[in-house]
VEXMI-916236 format. One record per residue (C-alpha): residue number from 1; residue in one letter; x, y, z. Coordinates in nm, 3 decimals, m for minus. Example, Ala and Ser with C-alpha at 12.3 -4.5 7.8 and 13.67 -1.06 7.14 Angstrom:
<rs>
resi resn x y z
1 a 1.230 m0.450 0.780
2 s 1.367 m0.106 0.714
</rs>
This chain:
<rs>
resi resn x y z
1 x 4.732 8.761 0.057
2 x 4.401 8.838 m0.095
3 x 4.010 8.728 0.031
4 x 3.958 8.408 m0.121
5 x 3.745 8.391 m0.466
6 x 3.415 8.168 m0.447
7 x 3.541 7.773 m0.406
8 x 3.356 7.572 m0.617
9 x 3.302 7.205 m0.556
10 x 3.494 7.002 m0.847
11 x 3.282 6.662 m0.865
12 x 3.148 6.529 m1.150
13 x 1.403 8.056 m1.415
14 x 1.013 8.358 m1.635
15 x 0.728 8.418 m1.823
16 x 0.403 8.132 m1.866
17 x 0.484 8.042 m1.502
18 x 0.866 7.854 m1.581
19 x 1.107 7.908 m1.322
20 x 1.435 7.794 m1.461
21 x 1.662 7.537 m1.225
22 x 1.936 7.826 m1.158
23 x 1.718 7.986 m0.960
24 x 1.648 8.022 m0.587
25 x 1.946 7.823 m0.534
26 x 1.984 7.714 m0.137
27 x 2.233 7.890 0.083
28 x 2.391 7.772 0.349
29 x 2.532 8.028 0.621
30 x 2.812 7.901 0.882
31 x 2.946 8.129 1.136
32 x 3.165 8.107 1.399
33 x 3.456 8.243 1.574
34 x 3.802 8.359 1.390
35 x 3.961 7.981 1.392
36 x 3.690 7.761 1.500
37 x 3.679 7.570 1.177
38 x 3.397 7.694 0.992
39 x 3.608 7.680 0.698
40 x 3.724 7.280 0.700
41 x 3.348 7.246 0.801
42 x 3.237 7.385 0.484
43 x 3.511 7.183 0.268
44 x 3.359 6.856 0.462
45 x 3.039 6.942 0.376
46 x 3.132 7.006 m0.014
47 x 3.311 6.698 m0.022
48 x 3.021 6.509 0.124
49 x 2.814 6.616 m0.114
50 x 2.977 6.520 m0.380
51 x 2.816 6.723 m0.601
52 x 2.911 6.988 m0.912
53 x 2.813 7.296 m0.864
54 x 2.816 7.351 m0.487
55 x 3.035 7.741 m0.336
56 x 3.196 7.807 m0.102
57 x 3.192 8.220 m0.040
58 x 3.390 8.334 0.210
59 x 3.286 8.689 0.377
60 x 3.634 8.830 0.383
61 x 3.579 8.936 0.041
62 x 3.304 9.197 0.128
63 x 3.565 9.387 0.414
64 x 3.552 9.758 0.315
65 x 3.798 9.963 0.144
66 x 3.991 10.139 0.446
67 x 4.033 10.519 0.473
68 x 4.403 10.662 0.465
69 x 4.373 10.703 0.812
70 x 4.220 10.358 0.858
71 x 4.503 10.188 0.610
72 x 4.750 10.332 0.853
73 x 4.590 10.214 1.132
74 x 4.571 9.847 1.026
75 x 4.912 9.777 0.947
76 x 4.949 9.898 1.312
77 x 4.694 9.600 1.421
78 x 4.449 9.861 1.576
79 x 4.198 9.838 1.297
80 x 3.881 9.677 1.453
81 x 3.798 9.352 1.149
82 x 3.604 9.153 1.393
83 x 3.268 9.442 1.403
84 x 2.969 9.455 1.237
85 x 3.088 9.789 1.057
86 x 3.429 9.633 0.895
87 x 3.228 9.479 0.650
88 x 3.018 9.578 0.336
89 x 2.697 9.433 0.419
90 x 2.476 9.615 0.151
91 x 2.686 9.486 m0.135
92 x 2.714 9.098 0.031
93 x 2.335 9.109 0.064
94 x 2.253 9.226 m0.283
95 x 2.494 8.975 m0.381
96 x 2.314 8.680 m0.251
97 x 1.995 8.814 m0.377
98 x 2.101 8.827 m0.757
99 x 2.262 8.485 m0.711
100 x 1.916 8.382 m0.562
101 x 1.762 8.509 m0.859
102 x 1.973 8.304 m1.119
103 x 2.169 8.629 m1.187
104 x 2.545 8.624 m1.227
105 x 2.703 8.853 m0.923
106 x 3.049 9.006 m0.949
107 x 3.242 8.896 m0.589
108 x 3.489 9.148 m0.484
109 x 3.824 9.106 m0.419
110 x 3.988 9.198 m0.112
111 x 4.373 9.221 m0.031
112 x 4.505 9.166 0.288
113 x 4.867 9.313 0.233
114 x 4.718 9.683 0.100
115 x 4.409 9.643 0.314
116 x 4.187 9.781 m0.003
117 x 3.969 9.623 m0.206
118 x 4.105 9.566 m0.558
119 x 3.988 9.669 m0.887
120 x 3.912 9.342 m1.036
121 x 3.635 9.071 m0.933
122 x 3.556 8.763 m0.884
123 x 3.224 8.609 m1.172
124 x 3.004 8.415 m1.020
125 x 2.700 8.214 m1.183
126 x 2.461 8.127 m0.968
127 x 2.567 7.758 m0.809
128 x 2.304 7.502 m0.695
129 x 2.416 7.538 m0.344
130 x 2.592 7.845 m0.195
131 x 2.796 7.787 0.143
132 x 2.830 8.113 0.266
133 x 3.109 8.134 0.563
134 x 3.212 8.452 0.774
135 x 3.209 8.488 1.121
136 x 2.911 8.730 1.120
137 x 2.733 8.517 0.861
138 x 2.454 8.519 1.081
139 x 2.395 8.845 1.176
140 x 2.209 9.044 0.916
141 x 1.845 9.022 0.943
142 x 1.845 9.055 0.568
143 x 2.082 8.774 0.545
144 x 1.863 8.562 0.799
145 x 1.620 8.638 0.503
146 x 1.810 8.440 0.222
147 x 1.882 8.128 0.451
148 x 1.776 7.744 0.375
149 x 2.019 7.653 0.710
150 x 2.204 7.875 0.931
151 x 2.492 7.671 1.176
152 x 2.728 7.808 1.399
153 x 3.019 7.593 1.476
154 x 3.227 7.629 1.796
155 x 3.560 7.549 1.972
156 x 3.758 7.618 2.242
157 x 3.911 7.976 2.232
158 x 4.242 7.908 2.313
159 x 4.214 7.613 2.004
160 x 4.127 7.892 1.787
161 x 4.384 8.144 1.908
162 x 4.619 7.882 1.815
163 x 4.501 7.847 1.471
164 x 4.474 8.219 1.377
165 x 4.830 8.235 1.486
166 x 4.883 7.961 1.254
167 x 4.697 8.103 0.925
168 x 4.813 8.449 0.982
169 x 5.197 8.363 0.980
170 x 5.127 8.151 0.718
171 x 4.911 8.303 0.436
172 x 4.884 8.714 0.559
173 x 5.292 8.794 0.655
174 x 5.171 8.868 1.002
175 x 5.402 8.880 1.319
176 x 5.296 8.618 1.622
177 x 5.245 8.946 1.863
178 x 5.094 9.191 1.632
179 x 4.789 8.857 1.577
180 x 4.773 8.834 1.993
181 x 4.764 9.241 2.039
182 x 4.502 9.229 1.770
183 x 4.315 8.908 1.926
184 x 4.288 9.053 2.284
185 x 4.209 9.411 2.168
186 x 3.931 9.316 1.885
187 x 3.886 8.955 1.794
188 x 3.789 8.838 2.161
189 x 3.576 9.175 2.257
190 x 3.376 9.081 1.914
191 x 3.311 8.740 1.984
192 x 3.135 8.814 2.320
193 x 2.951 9.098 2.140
194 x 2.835 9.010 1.787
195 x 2.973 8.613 1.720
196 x 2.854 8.386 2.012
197 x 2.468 8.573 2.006
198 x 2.443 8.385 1.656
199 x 2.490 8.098 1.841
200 x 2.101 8.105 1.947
201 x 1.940 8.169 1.670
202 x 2.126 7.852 1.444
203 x 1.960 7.589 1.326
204 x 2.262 7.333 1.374
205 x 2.536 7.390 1.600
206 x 2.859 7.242 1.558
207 x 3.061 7.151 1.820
208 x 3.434 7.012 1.753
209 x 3.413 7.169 1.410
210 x 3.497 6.908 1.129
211 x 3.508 6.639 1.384
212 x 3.126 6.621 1.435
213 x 3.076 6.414 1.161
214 x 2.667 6.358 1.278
215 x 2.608 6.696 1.268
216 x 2.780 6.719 0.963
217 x 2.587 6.432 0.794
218 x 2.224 6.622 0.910
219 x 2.348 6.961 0.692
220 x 2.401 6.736 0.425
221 x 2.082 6.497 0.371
222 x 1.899 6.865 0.453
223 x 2.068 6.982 0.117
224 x 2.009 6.668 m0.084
225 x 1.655 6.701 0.034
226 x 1.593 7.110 m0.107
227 x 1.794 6.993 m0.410
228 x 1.547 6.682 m0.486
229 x 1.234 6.902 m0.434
230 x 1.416 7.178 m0.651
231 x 1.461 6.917 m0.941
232 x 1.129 6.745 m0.867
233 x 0.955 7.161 m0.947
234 x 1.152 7.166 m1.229
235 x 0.999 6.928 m1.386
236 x 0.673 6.979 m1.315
237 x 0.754 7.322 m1.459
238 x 0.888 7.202 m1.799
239 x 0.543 6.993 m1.840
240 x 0.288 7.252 m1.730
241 x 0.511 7.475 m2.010
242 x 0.471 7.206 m2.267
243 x 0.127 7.194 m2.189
244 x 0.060 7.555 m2.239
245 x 0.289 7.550 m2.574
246 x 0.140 7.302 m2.747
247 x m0.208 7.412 m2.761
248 x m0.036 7.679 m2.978
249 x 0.178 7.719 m3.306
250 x 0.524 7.769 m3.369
251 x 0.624 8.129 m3.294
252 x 0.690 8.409 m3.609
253 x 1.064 8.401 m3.479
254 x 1.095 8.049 m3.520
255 x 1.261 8.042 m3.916
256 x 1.295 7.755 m4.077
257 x 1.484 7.776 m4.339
258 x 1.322 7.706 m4.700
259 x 1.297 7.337 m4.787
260 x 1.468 7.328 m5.108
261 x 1.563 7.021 m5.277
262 x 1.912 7.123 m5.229
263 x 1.822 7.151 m4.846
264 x 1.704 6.811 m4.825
265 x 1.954 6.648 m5.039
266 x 2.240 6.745 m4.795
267 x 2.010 6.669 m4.500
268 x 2.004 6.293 m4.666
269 x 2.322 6.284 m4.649
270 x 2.399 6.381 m4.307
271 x 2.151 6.137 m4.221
272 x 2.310 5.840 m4.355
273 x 2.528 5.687 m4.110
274 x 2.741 5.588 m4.473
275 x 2.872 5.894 m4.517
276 x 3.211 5.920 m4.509
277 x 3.313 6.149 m4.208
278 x 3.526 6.413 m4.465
279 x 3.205 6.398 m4.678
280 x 2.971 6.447 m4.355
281 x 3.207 6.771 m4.260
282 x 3.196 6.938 m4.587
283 x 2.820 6.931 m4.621
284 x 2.748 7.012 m4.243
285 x 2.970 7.314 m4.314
286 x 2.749 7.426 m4.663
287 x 2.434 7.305 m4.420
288 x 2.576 7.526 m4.127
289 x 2.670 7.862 m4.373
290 x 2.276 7.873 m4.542
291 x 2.180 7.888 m4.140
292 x 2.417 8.166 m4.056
293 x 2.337 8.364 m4.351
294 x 1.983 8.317 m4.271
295 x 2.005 8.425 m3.939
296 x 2.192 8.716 m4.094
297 x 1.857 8.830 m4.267
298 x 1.776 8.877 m3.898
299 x 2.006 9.143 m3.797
300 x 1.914 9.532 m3.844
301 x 2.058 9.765 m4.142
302 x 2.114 10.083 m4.250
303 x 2.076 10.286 m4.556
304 x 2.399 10.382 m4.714
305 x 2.528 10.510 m5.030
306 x 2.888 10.408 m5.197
307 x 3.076 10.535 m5.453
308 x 3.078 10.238 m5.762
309 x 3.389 10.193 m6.016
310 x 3.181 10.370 m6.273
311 x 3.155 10.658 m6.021
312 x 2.825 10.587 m5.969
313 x 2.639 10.611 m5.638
314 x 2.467 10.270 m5.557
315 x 2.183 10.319 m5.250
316 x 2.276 9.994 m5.038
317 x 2.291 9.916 m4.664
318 x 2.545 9.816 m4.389
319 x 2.488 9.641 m4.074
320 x 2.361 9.849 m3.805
321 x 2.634 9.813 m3.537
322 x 2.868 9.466 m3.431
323 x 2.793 9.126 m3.496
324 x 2.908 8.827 m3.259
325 x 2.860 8.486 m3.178
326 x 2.857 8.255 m2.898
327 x 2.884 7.876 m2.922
328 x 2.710 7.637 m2.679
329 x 2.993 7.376 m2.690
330 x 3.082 7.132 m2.765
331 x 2.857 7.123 m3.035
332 x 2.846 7.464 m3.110
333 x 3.183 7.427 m3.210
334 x 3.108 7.285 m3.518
335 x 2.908 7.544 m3.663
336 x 3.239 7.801 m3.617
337 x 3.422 7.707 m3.947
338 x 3.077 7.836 m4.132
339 x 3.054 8.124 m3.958
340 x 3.421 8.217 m3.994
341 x 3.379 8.162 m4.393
342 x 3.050 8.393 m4.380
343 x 3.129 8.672 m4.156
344 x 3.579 8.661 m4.096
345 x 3.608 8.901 m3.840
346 x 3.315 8.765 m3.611
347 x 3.399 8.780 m3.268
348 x 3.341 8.491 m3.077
349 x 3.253 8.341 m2.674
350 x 3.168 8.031 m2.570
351 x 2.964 7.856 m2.300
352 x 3.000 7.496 m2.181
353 x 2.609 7.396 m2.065
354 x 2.545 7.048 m1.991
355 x 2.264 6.858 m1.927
356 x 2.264 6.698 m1.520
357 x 2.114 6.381 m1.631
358 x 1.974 6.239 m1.292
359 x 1.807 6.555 m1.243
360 x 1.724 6.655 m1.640
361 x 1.870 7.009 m1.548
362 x 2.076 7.213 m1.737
363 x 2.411 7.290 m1.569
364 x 2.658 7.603 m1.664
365 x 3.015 7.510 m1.581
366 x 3.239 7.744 m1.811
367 x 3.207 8.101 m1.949
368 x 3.380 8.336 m2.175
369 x 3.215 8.604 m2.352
370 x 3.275 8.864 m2.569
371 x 3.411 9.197 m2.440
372 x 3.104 9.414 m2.394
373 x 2.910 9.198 m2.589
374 x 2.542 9.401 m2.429
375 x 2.623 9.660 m2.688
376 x 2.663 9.414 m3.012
377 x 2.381 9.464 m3.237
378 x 2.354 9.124 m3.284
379 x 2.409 8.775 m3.129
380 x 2.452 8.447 m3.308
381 x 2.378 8.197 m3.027
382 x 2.524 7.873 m3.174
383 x 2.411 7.487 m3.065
384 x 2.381 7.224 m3.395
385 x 2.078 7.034 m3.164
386 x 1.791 7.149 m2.950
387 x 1.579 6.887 m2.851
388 x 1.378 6.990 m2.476
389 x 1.518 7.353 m2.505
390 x 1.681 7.310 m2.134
391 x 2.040 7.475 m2.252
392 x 1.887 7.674 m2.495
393 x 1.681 7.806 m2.200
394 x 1.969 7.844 m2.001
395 x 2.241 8.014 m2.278
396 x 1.970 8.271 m2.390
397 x 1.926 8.374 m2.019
398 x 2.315 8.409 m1.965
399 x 2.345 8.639 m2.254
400 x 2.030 8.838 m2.109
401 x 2.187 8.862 m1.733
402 x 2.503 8.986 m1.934
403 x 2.321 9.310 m2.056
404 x 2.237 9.128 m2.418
405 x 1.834 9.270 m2.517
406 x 1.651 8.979 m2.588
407 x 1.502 9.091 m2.887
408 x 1.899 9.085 m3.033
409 x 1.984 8.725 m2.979
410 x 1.927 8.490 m3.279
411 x 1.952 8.101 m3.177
412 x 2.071 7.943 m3.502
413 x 2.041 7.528 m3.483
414 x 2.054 7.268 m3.765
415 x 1.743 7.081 m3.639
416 x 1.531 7.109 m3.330
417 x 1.246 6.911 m3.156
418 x 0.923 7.088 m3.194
419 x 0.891 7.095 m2.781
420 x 1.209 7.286 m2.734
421 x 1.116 7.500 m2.999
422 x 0.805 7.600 m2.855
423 x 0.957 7.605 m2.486
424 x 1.220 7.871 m2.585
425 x 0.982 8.104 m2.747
426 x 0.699 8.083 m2.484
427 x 1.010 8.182 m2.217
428 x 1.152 8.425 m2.437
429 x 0.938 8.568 m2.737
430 x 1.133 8.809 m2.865
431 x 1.401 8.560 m2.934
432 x 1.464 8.438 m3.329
433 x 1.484 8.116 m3.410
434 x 1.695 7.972 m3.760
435 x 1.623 7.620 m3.781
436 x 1.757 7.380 m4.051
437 x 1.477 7.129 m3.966
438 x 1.217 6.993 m3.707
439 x 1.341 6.642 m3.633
440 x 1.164 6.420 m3.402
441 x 1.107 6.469 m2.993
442 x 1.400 6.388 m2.781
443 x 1.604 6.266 m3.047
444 x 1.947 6.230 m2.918
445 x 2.248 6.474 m2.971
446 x 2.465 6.263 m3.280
447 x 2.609 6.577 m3.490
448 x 2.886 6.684 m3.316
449 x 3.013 6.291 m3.280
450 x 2.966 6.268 m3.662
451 x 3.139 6.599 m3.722
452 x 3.454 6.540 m3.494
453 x 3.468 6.155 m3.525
454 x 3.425 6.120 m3.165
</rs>
C-alpha cells in the first residue's frame, strides 16, 4: 500500500501587472484525528462542488524516509507516525507554495509496506482548489500561512478506532493487535498532544464528519465565493493588459509570414466553406509546412564544414542542439503531419488546454512532454488558432515551469487575433511568434473541425 497520489475532482499568472488564473489557487486544510472522516469529508466536498479541477492531497505522502533502525522499528508497530517529526514538513510546505504560485510541484510517493519513500513522484499542476487533508494539516505556522479555510472535523474515538482497524486490515496488510498496540502507544498520546489543539484555531469545525451536511454546504459556497472573485480579477487583468498593449505595435517576435500571392491563394481556399474537406487538408498541410519552416529560420546554427562529392569542402551550418515540438490539442494536432514531412525525427508532447467558458479561463487538464525537453534548443509550440491568447498564455508558461528558457520557445499559429498577439508578447517578450495571418478579434476556433471533419 502506497500514500495516495493527488485526487483530482473528475466533473466536467507576470510581467505589465497580468496574473494568470493558475495562480494563487485556494487551499483548503482539514485535519482531524486518524479515522474521524476527514477523508469522506473532503470527497463530499469535491463532489459538491462539482467542479474540474478541484485536489485532494493527502499528507501521508510527505512521511519521511525511515532510518534502518527506524524501518525495523515500524514493522514492529513502535514507530511513532502520529508526531509532528514523522513527517517532511519543509518539502509539504514548499510544495504548496509552488502550487500557489502556478508552478507544477512533484508529490512524493510514500509506501506503506517498505516504509520508504519511493523513487518516483506524483506531477501535479497547480488545481483551482487544493484540499489538503492530514491529521496535522493544521499545525505548521507556515502552513497556517497558505490557508483560504482551515476545518477540523471530529468524532468519537472509539468510532475512529473502529475505522482505522478497518482501513488498516484492509488497504496496509496490518494485524487487528499490532493497529491497537500502535493506537494506545502513539495514535491516542498524539491526538491529546498535537491533533485536538488544531481544533481551536479552525475556522469550521465538523462534527459527525460527512454527516454534517450544513457545515459542509458553508466550506463550499466559501469556495465558490474565492473562485468567483478569482475569475472576476482575471478579467479585469486581461483588459487592463489589452489596454496597455494596444497603445503599442506588434512585437519584433511576432513573424508573419510574407504575403505572397501563393499565401493568399491557399488562405482563399481554406476560407471557403466549398472546399472539399480532402482539398481543405492538403492545402492546410502546404499552409502548415511554410509556418514550420519559418519558424525554423528562428532556431540557432552553427558553422560547419562538409566534405562535397567533388571532394570539396562546402562552409554550411547545422542546428545548434535538439529540436521539438509540442501541440496544444486538439488543434495542434493538425499541424503534426507538416511538421513530420519538414523535420522526421521531431520529437513530440502534447498538452490538452481548454478554455472554462463560464469563467473565460484557460484550464490545463492533460500533459505529456518531451523527455528533458529544458535542454532542447528549440521548441515548436503548436495551436492552428489564437484568438485572446488565454492558452497560449497558459502553454508558454507550462513549458517555462518545465525548465524551457523563454527566449527558446517559438509559438507557430496559422492565424491569430491581433489582441492575443499582443497579450502573449507583453507577458512574455522574448517569445517568437510565426503567424500565417491576423484574422479578426475573437473569431471562433473552425480549423481543426474543417481539418478532421468533425
Amino acid at each position: 500500500m502506497e500514500s495516495r497520489p493527488p485526487i483530482y475532482s473528475t466533473a466536467t499568472n507576470l510581467k505589465q501587472g497580468y496574473s494568470p488564473p493558475w495562480e494563487d489557487l485556494s487551499i483548503i486544510g482539514i485535519a482531524g484525528s486518524s479515522g474521524s472522516g476527514k477523508t469522506s469529508v473532503a470527497m463530499e466536498i469535491v463532489k459538491s462542488l462539482n467542479l474540474p479541477w478541484v485536489v485532494i492531497l493527502v499528507m501521508d505522502s510527505f512521511y519521511k524516509t525511515l532510518s534502518p533502525e527506524e524501518h525495523k522499528r515500524a514493522h514492529m508497530n513502535q514507530h511513532d507516525f502520529d508526531c509532528p517529526e514523522s513527517l517532511d514538513f519543509d518539502v509539504l510546505v514548499q510544495t504548496l507554495r509552488d502550487l500557489k504560485q502556478g508552478k507544477r510541484a512533484n508529490i512524493p510517493v510514500y509506501s506503506f509496506k517498505d516504509h520508504q519513500r519511493q523513487k518516483e513522484t506524483t506531477p501535479l499542476y497547480s488545481p483551482h482548489v487544493l484540499i489538503l487533508e492530514g491529521i496535522l494539516a493544521l499545525h505548521d505556522p507556515r502552513i497556517l500561512e497558505l490557508l483560504d479555510a482551515k476545518i477540523f472535523v471530529e468524532a468519537d474515538m472509539d468510532v475512529c478506532l473502529g475505522r482505522r482497524i478497518l482501513r488498516d486490515v484492509k488497504e496496509r496488510g496490518r494485524d487487528i493487535e499490532g493497529i491497537i498496540q500502535q493506537w494506545f502507544t502513539f495514535v491516542k498520546p498524539s491526538y491529546t498532544k498535537y491533533v485536538e489543539p488544531q481544533r481551536h484555531i479552525s475556522d469550521i469545525i465538523i462534527p459527525r464528519g460527512i454527516e454534517n451536511k450544513t457545515a459542509i454546504g458553508m466550506v463550499v459556497e466559501h469556495i465558490k465565493r474565492r473562485l468567483q472573485e478569482k475569475c472576476e480579477k482575471h478579467s479585469s487583468d486581461l483588459m487592463k493588459l489589452h489596454a496597455l498593449a494596444a497603445e503599442e505595435d506588434l512585437s519584433s517576435n511576432v513573424l508573419i509570414v510574407e504575403q505572397t500571392s501563393q499565401l493568399v491563394g491557399m488562405h482563399t481556399i481554406l476560407q471557403d466553406p466549398s472546399t472539399e474537406q480532402v482539398d481543405f487538408v492538403f492545402y492546410f498541410d502546404r499552409l502548415a509546412s511554410l509556418l514550420i519552416e519559418r519558424a525554423l529560420d528562428c532556431m540557432v546554427y552553427t558553422s560547419t564544414v562538409v566534405q562535397t562529392p567533388k571532394q570539396e569542402q562546402y562552409h554550411g551550418v547545422r542546428p545548434d542542439g535538439i529540436v521539438s515540438a509540442v501541440a496544444v490539442l486538439r488543434g495542434g494536432s493538425c499541424l503534426e503531419t507538416a511538421l513530420k514531412r519538414t523535420i522526421p525525427d521531431c520529437i513530440t508532447g502534447r498538452l490538452l488546454i481548454q478554455m472554462n467558458k463560464e469563467a473565460s479561463t484557460p484550464e490545463l487538464h492533460y500533459l505529456k512532454l518531451p523527455p528533458k525537453i529544458e535542454t532542447h534548443s528549440t521548441v515548436l509550440l503548436l495551436d492552428p488558432q489564437m484568438a485572446t491568447g488565454g492558452a497560449a498564455l497558459m502553454a508558454v508558461r507550462v513549458l517555462i515551469d518545465h525548465g524551457v528558457q523563454e527566449h527558446r520557445i517559438v509559438f507557430v499559429t496559422c492565424a491569430a487575433g491581433r489582441r492575443g498577439l499582443q497579450r502573449l508578447t507583453a507577458v512574455y517578450p522574448e517569445v517568437k511568434v510565426v503567424v500565417g495571418r491576423i484574422e479578426d478579434e475573437e473569431e471562433p476556433r473552425w480549423m481543426e473541425n474543417r481539418y478532421f471533419g468533425c
